[in-house]
N, C-alpha and C positions, 0 to 999 in steps of 0.2 A: 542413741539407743544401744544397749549391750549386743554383744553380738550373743547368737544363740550357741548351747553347748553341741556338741555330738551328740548324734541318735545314738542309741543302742543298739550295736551289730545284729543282735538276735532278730530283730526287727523285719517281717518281710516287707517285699519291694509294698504290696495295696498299704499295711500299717505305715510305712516309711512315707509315702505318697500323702496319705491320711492328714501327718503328722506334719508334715513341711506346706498344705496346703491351709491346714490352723494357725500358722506360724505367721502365714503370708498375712494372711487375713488379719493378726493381731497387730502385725505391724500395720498395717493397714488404716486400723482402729486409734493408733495410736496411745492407745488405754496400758495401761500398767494394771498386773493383776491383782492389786486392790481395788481399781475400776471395775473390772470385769467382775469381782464380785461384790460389787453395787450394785452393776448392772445386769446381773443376770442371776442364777437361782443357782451357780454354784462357789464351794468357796474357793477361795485366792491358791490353798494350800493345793485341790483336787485342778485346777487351770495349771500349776505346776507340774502335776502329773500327766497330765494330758499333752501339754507342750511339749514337753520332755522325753515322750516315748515312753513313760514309766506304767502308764493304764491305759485303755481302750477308753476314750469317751462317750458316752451317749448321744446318742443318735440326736435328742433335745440340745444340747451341747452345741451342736454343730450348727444345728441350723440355729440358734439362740446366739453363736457369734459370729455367721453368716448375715444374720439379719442387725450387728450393728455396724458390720463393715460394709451394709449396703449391699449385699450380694444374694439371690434366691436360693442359692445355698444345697441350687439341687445335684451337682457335678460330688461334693462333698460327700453329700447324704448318700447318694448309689456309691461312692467308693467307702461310704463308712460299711457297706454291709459285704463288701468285697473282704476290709481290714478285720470285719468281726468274728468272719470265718477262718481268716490266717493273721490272725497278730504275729505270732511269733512264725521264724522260720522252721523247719522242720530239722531237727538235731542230724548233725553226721552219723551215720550207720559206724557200729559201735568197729572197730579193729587192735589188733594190741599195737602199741608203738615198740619197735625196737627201741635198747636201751645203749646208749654211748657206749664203748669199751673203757672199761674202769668207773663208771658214773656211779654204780650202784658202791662201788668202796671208797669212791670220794666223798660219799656223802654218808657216809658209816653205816651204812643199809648192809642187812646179814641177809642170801638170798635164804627162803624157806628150808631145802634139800638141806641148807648145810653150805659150807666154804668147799670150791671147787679142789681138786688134786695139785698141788704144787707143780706138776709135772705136765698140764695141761688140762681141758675144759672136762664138766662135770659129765660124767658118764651117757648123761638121760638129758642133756642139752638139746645134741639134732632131734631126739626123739619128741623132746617137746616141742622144736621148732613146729618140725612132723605133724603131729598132731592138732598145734594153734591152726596151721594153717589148712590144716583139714576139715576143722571145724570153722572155721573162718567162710574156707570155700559151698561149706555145705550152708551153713546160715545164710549167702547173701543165692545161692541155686533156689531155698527154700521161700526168702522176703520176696523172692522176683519174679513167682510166676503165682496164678491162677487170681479169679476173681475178687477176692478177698486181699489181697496185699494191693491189687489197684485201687480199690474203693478206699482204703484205708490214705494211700499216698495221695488221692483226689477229694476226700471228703471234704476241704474246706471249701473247694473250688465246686463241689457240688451244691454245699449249704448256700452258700453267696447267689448260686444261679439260681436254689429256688426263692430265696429272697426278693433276688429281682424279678424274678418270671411272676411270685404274688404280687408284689405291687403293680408290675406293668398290668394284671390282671383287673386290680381295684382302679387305676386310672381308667381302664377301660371303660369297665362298669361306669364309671359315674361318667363320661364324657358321653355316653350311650344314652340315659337318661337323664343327663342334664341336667344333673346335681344330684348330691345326696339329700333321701329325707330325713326327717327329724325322726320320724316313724322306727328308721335304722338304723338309729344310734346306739353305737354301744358305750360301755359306760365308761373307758378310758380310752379319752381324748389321744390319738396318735398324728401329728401333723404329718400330712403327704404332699408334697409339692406339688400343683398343680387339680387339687383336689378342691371342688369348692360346696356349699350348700345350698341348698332353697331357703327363701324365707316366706311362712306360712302365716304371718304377722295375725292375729285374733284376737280380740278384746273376750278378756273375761271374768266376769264381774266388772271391777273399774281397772282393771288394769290389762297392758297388753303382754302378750307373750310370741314367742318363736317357736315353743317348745324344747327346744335344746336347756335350757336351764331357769329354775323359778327364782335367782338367789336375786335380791336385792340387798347387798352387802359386800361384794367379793370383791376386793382392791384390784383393779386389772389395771395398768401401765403398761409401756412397749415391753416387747418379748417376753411376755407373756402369752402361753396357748394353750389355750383350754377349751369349753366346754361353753363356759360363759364368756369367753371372747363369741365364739359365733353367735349367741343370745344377743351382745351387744352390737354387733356388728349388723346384722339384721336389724335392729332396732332404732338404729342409726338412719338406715336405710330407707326403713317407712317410715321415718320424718324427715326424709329428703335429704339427708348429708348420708352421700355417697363414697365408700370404702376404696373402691378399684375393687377388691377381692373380698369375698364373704367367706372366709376359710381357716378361722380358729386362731391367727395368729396377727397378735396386737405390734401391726408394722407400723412407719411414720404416718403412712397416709390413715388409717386407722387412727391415729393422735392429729392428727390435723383437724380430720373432721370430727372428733371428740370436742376439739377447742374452738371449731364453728360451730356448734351446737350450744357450748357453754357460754358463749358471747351470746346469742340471741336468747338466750333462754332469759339469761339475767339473771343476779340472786348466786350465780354459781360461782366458784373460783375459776377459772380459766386458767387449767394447767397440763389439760389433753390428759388428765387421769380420771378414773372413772371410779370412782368411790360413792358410799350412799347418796348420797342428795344426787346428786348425778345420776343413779338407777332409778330415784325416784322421780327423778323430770321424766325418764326415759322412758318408765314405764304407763306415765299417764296417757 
């Protein structure tokens, strides 16, 4: 396997972390990123980027190549939201560089003023030294104090905290009562690790439901998470081929018991994908 290039200096330590913990993982996998986008919902060109330090990945990203390299992918996912508040490091505080002696006429550069005195340095030289550096000292007296230049230097490290102080909030919640209902669903599917559903199984009319989704159509394979994974996952469930986890995300054990389902049922393909005829056993 090639070895990987350099990060990008800019890169803070969480992005840096982020980036080398994708890395492990890939190798891991041992997939080439024309595999990865077979197997997953992004392409080869945007897995370049991500690998590379070049973009910030999504949060689905992560946990979508977490879950083919076998890993819960939750260590990942709380440092993605750490990286999303500081990808980059925060620029040096702006200062002038002094300039070599002769640099500026080696390199045929005319200073602004005009060419110095033959006889020695340009009249208003110290004075501008003078002055840079007054202005210098007042700019960094000004960046470094009161409430408003902290929050600025901390904002990222703030964003990230409430990031994680909301979710730890949503696990809460739901380990309090003992799953989400369908009742509280909103309309875009967010995977949370550690997060799971109820299933309210109902026949109605000839068909059964979960509530979470009425599709009988929706191609669902691994790493896949949605909406209709949970619909399926329940449905699974109240006909006795059990998941491990009811929680929107189409893991192995989810295709195992897909493909014990499709063996008993008969008439199916057996290929642990869940395509129409497949919704249609499902739902009877």
């Amino acid at each position: 396997m090639a070895p990987w290039r350099s990060l990008p200096e800019e890169l803070s330590p969480p992005a840096r972390r982020l980036v080398t913990g994708l890395r492990e993982l890939k190798d891991r996998t041992g997939m080439s990123l024309a595999a990865l986008e077979r197997r997953t919902r992004y392409s080869r060109s945007s897995w370049e980027r991500y690998l590379n330090g070049k973009k910030l990945p999504p949060r689905e990203a992560v946990a979508e190549l977490a879950a083919l390299a076998g890993e819960d992918g939750e260590r990942l996912c709380a440092l993605h939201g750490l990286a999303a508040g500081d990808w980059l490091r925060a620029p040096p505080p702006s200062a002038s560089l002094p300039t070599a002696p002769g640099r500026a006429e080696a390199d045929g550069a005319v200073p602004a003023d005009g060419p110095a005195p033959a006889d020695g340095p340009a009249p208003a030289d110290g004075a501008a030294r003078q002055d840079g550096a007054a202005r210098q000292d007042g700019a960094a007296r000004q960046g470094g104090r009161g409430f408003g230049a902290w929050a600025r230097r901390r904002a990222p490290y703030l964003i990230s905290l409430l990031i994680l102080a909301s979710t730890a909030v949503t696990v809460a919640a739901t380990w309090d009562r003992g799953g989400t209902s369908h009742r509280e669903r909103p309309d875009d599917f967010v995977f949370e690790p550690g997060t799971t559903y109820d299933c309210p199984v109902e026949r109605k009319g000839a068909s059964l439901t979960a509530g979470y989704s009425d599709t009988r159509r929706t191609y669902l394979h691994q790493l896949v998470i949605s909406w209709d994974v949970v619909e399926a996952q329940c449905l699974l469930e109240y006909h006795g081929y059990p998941v491990a986890e009811v929680d929107g995300a189409y893991d192995a054990m989810t295709e195992r018991a897909v493909k014990r389902f499709q063996e008993d049922r008969g008439g199916l393909v057996v290929d642990g994908i869940i395509g129409e005829h497949t919704w249609e056993v499902l739902r009877r």
